[in-house]
N, C-alpha and C positions, 0 to 999 in steps of 0.2 A: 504494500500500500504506500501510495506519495507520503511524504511528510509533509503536513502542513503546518503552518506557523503558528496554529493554533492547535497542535498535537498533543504541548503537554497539558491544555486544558481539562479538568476534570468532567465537563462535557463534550470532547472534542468528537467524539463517535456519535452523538447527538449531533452535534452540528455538519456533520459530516452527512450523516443521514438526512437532513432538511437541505442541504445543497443537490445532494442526490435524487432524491423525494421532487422537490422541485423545477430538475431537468428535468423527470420521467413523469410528473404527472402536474405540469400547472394551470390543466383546467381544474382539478382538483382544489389545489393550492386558490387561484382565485374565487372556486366557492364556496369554502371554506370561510375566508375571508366574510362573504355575505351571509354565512351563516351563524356563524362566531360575532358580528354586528353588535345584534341586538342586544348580548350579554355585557357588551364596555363600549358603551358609547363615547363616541368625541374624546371631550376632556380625559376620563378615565384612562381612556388607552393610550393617546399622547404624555400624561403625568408618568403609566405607568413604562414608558418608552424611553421617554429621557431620563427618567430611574436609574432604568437599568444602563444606559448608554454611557450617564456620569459614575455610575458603579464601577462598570470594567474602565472606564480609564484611569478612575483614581486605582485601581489596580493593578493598574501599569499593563492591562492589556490592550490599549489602543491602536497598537500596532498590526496584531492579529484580529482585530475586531474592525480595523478598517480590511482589510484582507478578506475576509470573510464575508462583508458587505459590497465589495469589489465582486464577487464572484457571485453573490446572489443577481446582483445587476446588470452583470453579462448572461447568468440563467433566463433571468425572467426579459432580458431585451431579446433575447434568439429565439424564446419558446412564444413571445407576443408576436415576433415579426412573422412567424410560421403561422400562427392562427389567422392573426390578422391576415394576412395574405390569402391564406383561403377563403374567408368572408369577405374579399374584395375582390376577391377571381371571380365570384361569383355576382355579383351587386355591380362588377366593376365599376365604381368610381371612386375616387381618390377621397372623397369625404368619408364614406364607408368605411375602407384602410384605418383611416387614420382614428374612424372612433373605436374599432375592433382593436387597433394597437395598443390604444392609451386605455381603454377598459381593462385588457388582459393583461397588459404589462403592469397598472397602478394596483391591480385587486393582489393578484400570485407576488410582487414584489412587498408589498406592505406585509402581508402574511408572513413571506419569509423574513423580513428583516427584523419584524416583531419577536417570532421564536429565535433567530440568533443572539437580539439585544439580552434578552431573559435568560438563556443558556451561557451568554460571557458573562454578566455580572452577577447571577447567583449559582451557584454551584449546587444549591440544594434543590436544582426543580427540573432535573432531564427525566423523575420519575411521572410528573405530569404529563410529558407526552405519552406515555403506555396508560392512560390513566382513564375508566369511562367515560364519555363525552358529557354525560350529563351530572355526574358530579362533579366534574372542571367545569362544569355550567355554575354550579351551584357557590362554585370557592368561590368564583368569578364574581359573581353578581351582587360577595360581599366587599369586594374593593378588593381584593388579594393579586398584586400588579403582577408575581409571576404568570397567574391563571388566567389573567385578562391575556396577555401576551402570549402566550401557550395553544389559549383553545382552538385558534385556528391550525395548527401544529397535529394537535389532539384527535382534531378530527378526520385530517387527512390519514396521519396514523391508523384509528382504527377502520378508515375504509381499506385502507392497502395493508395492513401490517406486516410491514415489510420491513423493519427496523432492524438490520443486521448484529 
């Protein structure tokens, strides 16, 4: 297996798996995202986003956290341009393209960038994504910033469980 720079992280096989997860399935990944919604809205999810964000760098992992956000960005722009491009082959016109891009690229990237945020700054929550959708609903909906972060993680998880 490559070494990434986020290897010796205690969730690095976590993270590994949400990169992976998210080449192979990001229509998943963006519905997920619309399903996961309702449980952290807006503010909730944003507070518990940059949480975790200012977490891992006072941790001094910002280096592998920017790395790891570099790679979900190149996931979710190649697997957007693919979708998109087929609901514009079809529609053909350049408006269509570009909403199919920016729907599937904004939904499947916010997903992933939310479960990497939550996996670099706490080390205690890669057990949440094995965890059932609906009581990581439930953690969620009490303000608990790794669950909010997670659930769309969660979900995808137990539609594929595929987590090596």
């Amino acid at each position: 297996m490559t070494q990434t720079v986020w290897a010796h992280l205690p969730n690095a096989k976590h993270i590994d798996w949400v990169l992976a997860s998210l080449k192979a399935h990001p229509k998943k990944w963006a519905a997920a995202w619309n399903a996961a919604r309702n449980a952290a809205r807006g503010e909730a999810r944003y507070a518990a986003w940059y949480a975790a964000k200012n977490a891992a760098y006072v941790a001094g992992r910002h280096t592998a956290f920017d790395a790891a956000f570099d790679a979900v960005r190149s996931a979710t722009r190649d697997a957007a341009k693919a979708a998109a491009k087929a609901a514009a082959w079809d529609a053909a016109k350049a408006a269509a393209w570009d909403a199919a891009y920016y729907a599937a690229w904004d939904a499947a990237h916010d997903t992933a960038t939310d479960a990497i945020a939550a996996l670099f700054a706490y080390d205690d929550c890669a057990y949440m994504i094995e965890s059932e959708v609906g009581e990581l609903k439930i953690i969620a909906a009490f303000g608990d910033q790794r669950a909010i972060l997670l659930l769309p993680a969660c979900i995808v998880y137990n539609e594929t469980k595929e987590l090596a």
